[in-house]
C-alpha positions in Angstrom: 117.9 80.8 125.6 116.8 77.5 124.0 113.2 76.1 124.7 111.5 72.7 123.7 109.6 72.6 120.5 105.9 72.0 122.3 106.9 75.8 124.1 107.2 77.3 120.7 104.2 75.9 119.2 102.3 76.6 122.6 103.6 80.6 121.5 102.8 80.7 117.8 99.3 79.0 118.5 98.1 81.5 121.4 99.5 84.2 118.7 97.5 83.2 116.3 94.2 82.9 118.4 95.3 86.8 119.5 95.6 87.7 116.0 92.0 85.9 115.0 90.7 87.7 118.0 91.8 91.0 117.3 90.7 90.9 113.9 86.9 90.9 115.2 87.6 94.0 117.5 88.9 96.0 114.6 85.9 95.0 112.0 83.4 96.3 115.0 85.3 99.4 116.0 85.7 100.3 112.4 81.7 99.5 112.1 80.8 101.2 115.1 82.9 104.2 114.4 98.0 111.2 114.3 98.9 118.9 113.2 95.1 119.5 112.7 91.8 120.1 111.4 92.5 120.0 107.4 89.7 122.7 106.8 91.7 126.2 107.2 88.7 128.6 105.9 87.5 131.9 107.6 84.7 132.6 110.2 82.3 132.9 108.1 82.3 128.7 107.4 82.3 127.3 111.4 79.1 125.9 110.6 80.6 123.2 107.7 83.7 122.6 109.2 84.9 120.0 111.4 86.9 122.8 113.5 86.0 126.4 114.1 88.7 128.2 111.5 89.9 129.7 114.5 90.3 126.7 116.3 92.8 125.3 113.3 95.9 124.6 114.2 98.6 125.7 111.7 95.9 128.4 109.9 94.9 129.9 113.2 97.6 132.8 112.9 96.1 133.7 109.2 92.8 134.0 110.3 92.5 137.5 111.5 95.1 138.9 109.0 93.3 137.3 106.3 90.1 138.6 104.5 87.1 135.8 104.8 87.1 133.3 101.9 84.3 132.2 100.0 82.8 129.1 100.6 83.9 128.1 97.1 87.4 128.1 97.8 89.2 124.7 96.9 90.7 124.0 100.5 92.7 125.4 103.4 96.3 124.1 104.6 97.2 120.4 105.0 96.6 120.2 108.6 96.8 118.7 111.0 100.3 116.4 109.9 99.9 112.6 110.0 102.0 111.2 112.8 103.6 107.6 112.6 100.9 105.0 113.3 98.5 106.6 110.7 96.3 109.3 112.6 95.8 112.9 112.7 98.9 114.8 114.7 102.2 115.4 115.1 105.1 113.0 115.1 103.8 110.5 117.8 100.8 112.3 119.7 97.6 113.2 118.2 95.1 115.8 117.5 91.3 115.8 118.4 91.2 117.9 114.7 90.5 115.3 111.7 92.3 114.9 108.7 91.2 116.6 105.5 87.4 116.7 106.2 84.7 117.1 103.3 85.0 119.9 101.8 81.8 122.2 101.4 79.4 120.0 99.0 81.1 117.5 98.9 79.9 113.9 100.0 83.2 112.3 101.7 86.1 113.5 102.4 89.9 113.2 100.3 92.2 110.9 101.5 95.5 111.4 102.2 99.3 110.4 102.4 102.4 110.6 104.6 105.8 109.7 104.7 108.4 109.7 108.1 111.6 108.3 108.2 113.6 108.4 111.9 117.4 107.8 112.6 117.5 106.3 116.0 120.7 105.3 116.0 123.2 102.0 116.2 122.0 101.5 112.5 118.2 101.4 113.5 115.7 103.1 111.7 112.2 104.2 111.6 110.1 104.4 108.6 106.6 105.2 108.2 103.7 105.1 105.1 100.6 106.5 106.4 97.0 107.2 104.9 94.1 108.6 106.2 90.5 109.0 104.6 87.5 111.2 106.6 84.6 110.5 104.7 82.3 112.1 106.9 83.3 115.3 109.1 83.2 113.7 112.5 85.0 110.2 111.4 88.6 109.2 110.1 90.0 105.9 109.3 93.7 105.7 109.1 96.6 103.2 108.2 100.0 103.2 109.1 102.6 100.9 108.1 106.4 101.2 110.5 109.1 99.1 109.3 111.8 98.7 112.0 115.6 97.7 111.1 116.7 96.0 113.8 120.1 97.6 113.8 123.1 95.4 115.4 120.1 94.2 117.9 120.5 90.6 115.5 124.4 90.7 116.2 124.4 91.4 120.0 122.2 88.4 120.2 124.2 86.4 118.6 127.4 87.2 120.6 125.6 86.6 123.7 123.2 83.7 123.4 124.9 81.9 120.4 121.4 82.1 118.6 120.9 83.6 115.4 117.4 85.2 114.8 116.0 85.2 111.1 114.8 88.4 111.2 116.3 91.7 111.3 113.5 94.3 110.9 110.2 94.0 112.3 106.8 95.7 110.5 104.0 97.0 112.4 100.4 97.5 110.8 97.9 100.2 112.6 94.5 100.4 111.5 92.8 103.3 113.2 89.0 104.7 113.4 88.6 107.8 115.2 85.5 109.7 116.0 84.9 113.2 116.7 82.4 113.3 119.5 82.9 116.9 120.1 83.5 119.5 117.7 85.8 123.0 119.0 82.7 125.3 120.2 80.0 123.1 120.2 76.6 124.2 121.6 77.8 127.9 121.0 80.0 127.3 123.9 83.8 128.5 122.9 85.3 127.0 125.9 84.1 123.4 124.8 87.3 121.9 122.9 87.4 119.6 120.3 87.5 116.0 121.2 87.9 112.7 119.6 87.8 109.1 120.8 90.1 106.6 119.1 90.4 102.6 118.1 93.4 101.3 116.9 94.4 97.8 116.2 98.2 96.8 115.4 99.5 93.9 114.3 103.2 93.2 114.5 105.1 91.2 111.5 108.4 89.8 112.6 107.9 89.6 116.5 106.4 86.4 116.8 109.2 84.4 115.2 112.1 86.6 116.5 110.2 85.0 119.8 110.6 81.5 118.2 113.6 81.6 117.1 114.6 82.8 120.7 113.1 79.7 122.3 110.2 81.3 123.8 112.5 83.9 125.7 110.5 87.3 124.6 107.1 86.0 126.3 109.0 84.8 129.1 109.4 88.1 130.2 106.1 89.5 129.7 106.2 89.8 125.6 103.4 87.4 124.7 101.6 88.5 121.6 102.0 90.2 118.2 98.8 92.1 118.1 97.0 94.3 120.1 94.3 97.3 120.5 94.9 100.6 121.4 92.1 103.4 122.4 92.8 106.6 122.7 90.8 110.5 123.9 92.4 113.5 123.1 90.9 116.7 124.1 92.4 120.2 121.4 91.7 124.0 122.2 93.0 127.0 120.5 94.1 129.8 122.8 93.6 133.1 120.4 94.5 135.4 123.9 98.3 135.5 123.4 100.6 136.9 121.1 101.2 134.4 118.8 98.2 131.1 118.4 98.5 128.8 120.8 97.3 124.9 120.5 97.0 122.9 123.7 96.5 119.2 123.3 96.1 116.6 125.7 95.4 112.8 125.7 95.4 109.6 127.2 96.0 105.9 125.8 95.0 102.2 127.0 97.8 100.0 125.8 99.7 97.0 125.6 102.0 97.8 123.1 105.8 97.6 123.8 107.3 100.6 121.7 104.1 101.4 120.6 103.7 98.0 119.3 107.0 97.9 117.2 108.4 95.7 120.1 105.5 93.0 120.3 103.1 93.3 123.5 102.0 92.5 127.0 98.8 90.9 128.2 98.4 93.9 131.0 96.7 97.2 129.3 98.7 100.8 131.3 96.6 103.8 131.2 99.3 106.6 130.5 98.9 109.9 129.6 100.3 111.9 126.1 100.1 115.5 124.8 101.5 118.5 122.8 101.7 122.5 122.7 101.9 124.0 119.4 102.9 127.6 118.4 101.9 129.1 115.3 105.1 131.5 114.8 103.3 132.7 110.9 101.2 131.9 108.8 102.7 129.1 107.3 105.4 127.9 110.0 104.2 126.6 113.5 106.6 124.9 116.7 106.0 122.0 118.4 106.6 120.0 121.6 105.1 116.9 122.3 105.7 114.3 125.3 104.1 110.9 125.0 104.4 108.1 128.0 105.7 105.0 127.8 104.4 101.7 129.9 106.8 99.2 131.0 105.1 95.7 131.8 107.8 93.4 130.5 111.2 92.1 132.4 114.2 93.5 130.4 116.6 90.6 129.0 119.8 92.2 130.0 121.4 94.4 127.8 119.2 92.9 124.9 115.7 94.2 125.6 115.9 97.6 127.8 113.3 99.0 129.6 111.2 101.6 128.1 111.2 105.3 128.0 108.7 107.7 127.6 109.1 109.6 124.1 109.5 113.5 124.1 110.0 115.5 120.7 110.6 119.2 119.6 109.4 120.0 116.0 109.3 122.2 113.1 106.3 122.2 110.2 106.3 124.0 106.8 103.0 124.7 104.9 104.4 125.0 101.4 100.8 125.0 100.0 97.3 123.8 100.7 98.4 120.5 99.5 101.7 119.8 100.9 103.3 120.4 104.7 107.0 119.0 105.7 108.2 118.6 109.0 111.4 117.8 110.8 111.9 117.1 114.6 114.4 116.1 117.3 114.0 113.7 120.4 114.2 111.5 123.1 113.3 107.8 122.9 114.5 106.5 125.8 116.2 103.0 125.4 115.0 101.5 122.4 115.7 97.6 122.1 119.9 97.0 123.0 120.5 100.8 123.1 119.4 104.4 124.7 117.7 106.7 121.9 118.4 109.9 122.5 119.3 112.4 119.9 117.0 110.9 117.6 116.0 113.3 114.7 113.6 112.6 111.9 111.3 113.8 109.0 108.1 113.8 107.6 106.3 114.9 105.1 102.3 114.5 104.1 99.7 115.6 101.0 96.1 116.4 101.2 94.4 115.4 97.8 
């Protein structure tokens, strides 16, 4: 796995173009423009909210036990969660709800923070920093920060190539600007659901000179850059008919990410479609399922590089209080890197300001 030094250049150059390039999307999506809406009050406030209070997610079980409140009150719940690249959502899927919108009032929005940390396995690791600001009620920009230890990934390569790789984590930056084009009942219509069109541009530290180091081997089978854009649509409705609230949301995602970026990327964008279903058991405690597809446009190297699987997660989230909601959850990650991910478990946790 050994390539001439005119080859590596050749890849840190075209990188490095990709990265310039990519820099200009994100400045003119950002210009032009991750559990749910962060505004939990009663009926009586649809009109100032970004989501109908019955259309919000982990609150929507309070609403009809609870008495209206004032249009004074400080805030509702923490909702929706922040999921791991930095947006509005779950663990890995999103919501069409925005993250702690202005409040009634106020000018912009509060910003917010998250924390996730995932055992995968094989001594690999997941951690997340997220932080999301929604200065107006129909935008939010989000970062995400994922640090990736490599596990024995830098030891198996080294057994069977000979090669030792400099790097044994990887870090993946996601800047995000979402818009909410629809809000949940718009135009007095309560079937219309929320919905929210997406930009996100990553940039991977660490791929590109694994990809050295390897002699060129990662974009010989298919893994050619370290940055990429994402764009995303998800569609949320509430359905208030059954026993217990019930949050349907559905999505879909142009990538080129491998791993959702934290394994480089590919120069062919896949279309693939994402998702949860939430359950809102109280008040204060809501159940989670969420399925989100994978693409596979790269040639696996052996038993180093595996193909991808798509991602499916069951989770738990707590409200402890209108400032504060913890999560954990259990998964499926398909093979990740040298190894198959499943029986991952994780947690996060995230506070509205």
């Amino acid at each position: 796995m050994t390539g001439s030094v005119a080859e590596k250049e050749s890849v840190i150059v075209m990188n490095q173009n990709r990265k310039n390039q990519n820099r200009k999307l994100l400045i003119i999506a950002i210009a032009a423009a991750q559990l749910f809406s962060g505004q939990l009050t009663a009926r009586a406030e649809d009109a100032t909210n970004t989501a109908p209070a019955a259309s919000t997610s982990a609150a929507a079980a309070s609403v009809a036990a609870a008495p209206a409140k004032a249009a004074t009150d400080e805030k509702g719940a923490p909702l929706p969660l922040h999921q791991i690249e930095g947006n509005g959502g779950i663990f890995s899927t999103l919501s069409a709800y925005l993250v702690n919108p202005p409040r009634n009032g106020e000018p912009v929005g509060r910003p917010s923070v998250g924390f996730a940390f995932v055992d995968i396995g094989h001594g690999q690791t997941l951690e997340a920093l997220t932080l999301t600001e929604t200065p107006w009620k129909r935008l939010e920009l989000g970062y995400g920060w994922d640090h990736l230890d490599l596990g024995d990934l830098p030891l198996a390569i080294k057994k069977a190539t000979t090669v030792s790789i400099s790097r044994s984590d990887v870090e993946l930056h996601n800047f995000n600007a979402r818009v909410q084009l629809l809000k949940e009942g718009d135009f007095d219509q309560k079937w219309i659901p929320a919905l929210t069109f997406g930009t996100h541009f990553k940039y991977n530290d660490g791929i590109s000179r694994i990809n050295s180091d390897l002699g060129g081997a990662l974009s010989s089978a298919g893994i050619t850059h370290n940055a990429g854009e994402d764009f995303t649509l998800y569609a949320s409705k509430l359905f208030t008919q059954t026993p217990r609230p019930v949050l349907v949301e559905l999505g879909g995602r142009a990538t080129e990410g491998v791993w959702n970026g934290l394994g480089g990327f590919t120069s062919k964008y896949d279309f693939l479609f994402e998702g949860n279903v939430v359950v809102f058991v109280t008040d204060k405690f809501a159940l989670a399922a969420e399925y989100r597809q994978q693409p596979n446009e790269y040639k696996p190297i052996g038993n180093l590089v595996k193909a991808e699987g798509d991602w499916w997660t069951i989770d738990a989230a707590y409200v402890v209080n209108n400032h504060l909601t913890l999560a954990a959850g259990y998964g499926n990650f398909g093979n990740v890197l040298n190894h198959q991910a499943n029986g991952v478990w994780g947690v996060t946790a995230k506070y509205e300001f």
